[in-house]
N, C-alpha and C positions, 0 to 999 in steps of 0.2 A: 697696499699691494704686498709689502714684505710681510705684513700679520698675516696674512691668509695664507701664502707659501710657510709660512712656518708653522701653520696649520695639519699641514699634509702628512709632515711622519708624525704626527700625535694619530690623526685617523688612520693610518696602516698599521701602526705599531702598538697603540694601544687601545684605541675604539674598539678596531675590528677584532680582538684578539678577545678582548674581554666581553662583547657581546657573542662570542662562538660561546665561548665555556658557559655564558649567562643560558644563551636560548638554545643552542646550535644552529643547524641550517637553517635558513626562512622558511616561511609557509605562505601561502598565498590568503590572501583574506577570504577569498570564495572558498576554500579547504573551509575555514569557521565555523564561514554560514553554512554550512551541509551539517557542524555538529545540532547532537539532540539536545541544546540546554535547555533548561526551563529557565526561561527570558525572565522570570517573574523573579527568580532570583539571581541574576548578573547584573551587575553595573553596567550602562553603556558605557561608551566613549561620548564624553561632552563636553563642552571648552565652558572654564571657570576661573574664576580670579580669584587665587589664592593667596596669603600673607607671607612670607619668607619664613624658613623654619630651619634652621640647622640641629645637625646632632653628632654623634662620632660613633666613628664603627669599629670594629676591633674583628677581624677575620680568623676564626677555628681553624676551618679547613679547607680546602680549596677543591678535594673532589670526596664528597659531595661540597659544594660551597656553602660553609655553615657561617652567620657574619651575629654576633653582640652588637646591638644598637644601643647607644647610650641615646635618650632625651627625644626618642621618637613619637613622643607626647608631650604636648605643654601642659601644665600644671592648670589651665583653663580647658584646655579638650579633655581631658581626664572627668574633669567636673563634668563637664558636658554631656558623656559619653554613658558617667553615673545614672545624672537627673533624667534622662530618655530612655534611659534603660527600666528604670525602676519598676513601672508598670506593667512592663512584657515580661519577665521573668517568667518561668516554664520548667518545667523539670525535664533536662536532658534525656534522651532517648536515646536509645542504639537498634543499628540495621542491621538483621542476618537476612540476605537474600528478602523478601518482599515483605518482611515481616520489621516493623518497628514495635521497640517495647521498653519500657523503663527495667534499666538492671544495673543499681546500684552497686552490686562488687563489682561490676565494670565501670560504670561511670556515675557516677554521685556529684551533681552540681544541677543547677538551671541555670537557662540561657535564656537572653532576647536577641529575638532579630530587629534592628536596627533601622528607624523611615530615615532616608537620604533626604536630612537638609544639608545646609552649605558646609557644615565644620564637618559631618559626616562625610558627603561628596571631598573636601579636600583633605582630607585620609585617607581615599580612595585613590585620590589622583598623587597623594607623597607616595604611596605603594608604588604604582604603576610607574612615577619619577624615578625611586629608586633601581627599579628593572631595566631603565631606559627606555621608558615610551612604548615599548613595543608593542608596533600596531595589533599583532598575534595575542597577545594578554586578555582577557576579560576579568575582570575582578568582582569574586561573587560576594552578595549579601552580605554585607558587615554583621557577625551576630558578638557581643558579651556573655563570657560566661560567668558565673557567680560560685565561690566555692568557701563554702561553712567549716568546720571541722566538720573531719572526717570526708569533706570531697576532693576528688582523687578522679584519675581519668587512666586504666590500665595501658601497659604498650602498644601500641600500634603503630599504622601507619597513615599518613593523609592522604596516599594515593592508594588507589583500586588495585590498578592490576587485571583490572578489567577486560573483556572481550569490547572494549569501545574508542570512538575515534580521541575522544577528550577526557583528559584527566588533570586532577589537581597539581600542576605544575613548579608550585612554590607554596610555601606558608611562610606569615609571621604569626608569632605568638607573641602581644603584643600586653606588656602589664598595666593595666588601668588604674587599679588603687589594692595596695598589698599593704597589711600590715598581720602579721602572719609569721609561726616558726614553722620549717616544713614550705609543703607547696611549689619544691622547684620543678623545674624541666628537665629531665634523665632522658640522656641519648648513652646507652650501654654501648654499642657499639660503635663510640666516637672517640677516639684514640686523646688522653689527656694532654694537653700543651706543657709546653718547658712552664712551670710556674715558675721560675725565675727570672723569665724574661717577661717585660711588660707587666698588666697590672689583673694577669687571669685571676688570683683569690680574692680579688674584688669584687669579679663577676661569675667564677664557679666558687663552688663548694671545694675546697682544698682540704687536702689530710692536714691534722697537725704537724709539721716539719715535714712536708711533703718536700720532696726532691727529684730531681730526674740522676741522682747518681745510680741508679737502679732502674731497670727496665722502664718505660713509660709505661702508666695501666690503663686499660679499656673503661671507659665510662666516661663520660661528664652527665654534672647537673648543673645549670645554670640556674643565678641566685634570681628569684620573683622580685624586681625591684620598681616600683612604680613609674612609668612614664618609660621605661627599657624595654627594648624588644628583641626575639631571636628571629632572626629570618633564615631560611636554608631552602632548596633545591631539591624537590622531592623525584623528580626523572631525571636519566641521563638525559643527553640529546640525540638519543636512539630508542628513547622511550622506553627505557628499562627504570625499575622502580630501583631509587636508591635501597640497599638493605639498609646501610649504616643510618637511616631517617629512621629507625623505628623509637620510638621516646615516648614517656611519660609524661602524666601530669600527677607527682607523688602528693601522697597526701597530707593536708591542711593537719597541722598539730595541735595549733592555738588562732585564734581569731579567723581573718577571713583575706582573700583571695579574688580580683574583678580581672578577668584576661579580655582580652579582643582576639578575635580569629579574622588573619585575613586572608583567603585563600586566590593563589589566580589558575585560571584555566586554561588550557592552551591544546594543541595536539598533542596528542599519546600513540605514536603510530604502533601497529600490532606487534606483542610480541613475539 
């Protein structure tokens, strides 16, 4: 009886607080089902029995909420992720308005889309864990991108912006096997952390004697490091697209480069 009352300011104080900034308001499930997805590519929601998997986060920024994942791959899903891939490889495409086409100054790499077996499906469902379950989430098609020298993915953004009810509401960018100079993830407009606190030159790209005794400067790159993930928050909770989300994928200098995309969907009410 006393663990459950001691319960209760955890859930006012800190559940409810950090699922507002996560999702914002709720949505009703029937809101969803009225979006247009193509089902063919969303995961559903389905109960599975997954293996315990820890890792460690290290939190950017809190609006837009940008979070470094240490170990959000095990060195056997990684493998995994490889040997399934291999055969579906593709060479990346980009979308102006109805039109798809291969244009490498924009995007230089191939991708596969990924069949959901079990170690798939429970990458799916550690996503969806790390958002909190939330029923509102759909997490689409797992695809791996593969990048050579010289592949490279210009600025953008992962959300629309769209005249539509649903939009990419989160990504991870999630490293599968790097071994590679070059190839990080630039978000120009994401204001640089004290590098003297904690262990950020670990995980960005730091100047030589970089200090904050002078102004903080605009940019990070985060460093490609096998089995590490970024995850960030691509709309407010009023469905405005973040700007500070727009980021690269800079380009492969030497060797090679294997990402996971995982995007989830949720409402984008109009702007």
């Amino acid at each position: 009886m006393l663990y459950a009352v001691a319960l209760v300011p955890l859930y006012f104080f800190v559940y409810l607080p950090i699922s507002s900034m996560l999702y914002g308001p709720s949505q009703k499930a029937s809101d969803l089902a009225s979006f247009s997805f193509n089902l063919s590519l969303i995961a559903p929601d389905e109960p599975l029995s997954c293996r315990p998997h820890s890792y460690t986060t290290h939190i950017l920024s809190q609006e837009p909420l940008v979070i470094y994942i240490e170990g959000f791959l095990s060195p056997d899903e990684s493998d995994h992720l490889l040997k399934i891939s291999e055969d579906k490889f593709e060479p990346s495409t980009v979308s102006t308005g109805a039109d798809t086409s291969i244009q490498k100054d924009i995007r230089f790499s191939e991708v596969a889309v990924l069949d959901r077996d079990d170690i798939v499906r429970c990458i799916e469902h550690r996503a969806r864990d790390f958002q909190g379950w939330n029923p509102d989430l759909h997490i689409e098609r797992l695809r791996t991108q593969r990048y050579g020298v010289g592949g490279h993915y210009k600025h953008h953004y992962d959300w629309s912006g769209a005249s539509r009810e649903a939009d990419r509401v989160s990504t991870f960018m999630v490293y599968v096997d790097v071994d590679c100079e070059g190839g990080g993830t630039e978000f120009p407009r994401i204001r640089m952390p004290d590098v003297k606190k904690g262990r950020w030159c670990d995980l960005l790209e730091c100047e030589e004697g970089s200090s904050n005794d002078r102004a903080p400067k605009m940019g990070v790159t985060f460093k490609p490091i096998t089995g590490n993930a970024v995850f960030w928050q691509n709309l407010a909770a009023d469905g405005r697209g973040y700007e500070e989300t727009y980021h690269a994928g800079l380009p492969v200098v030497s060797g090679h480069k294997v990402g996971l995309n995982i995007w989830s969907w949720g409402s984008a009410r109009r702007r």
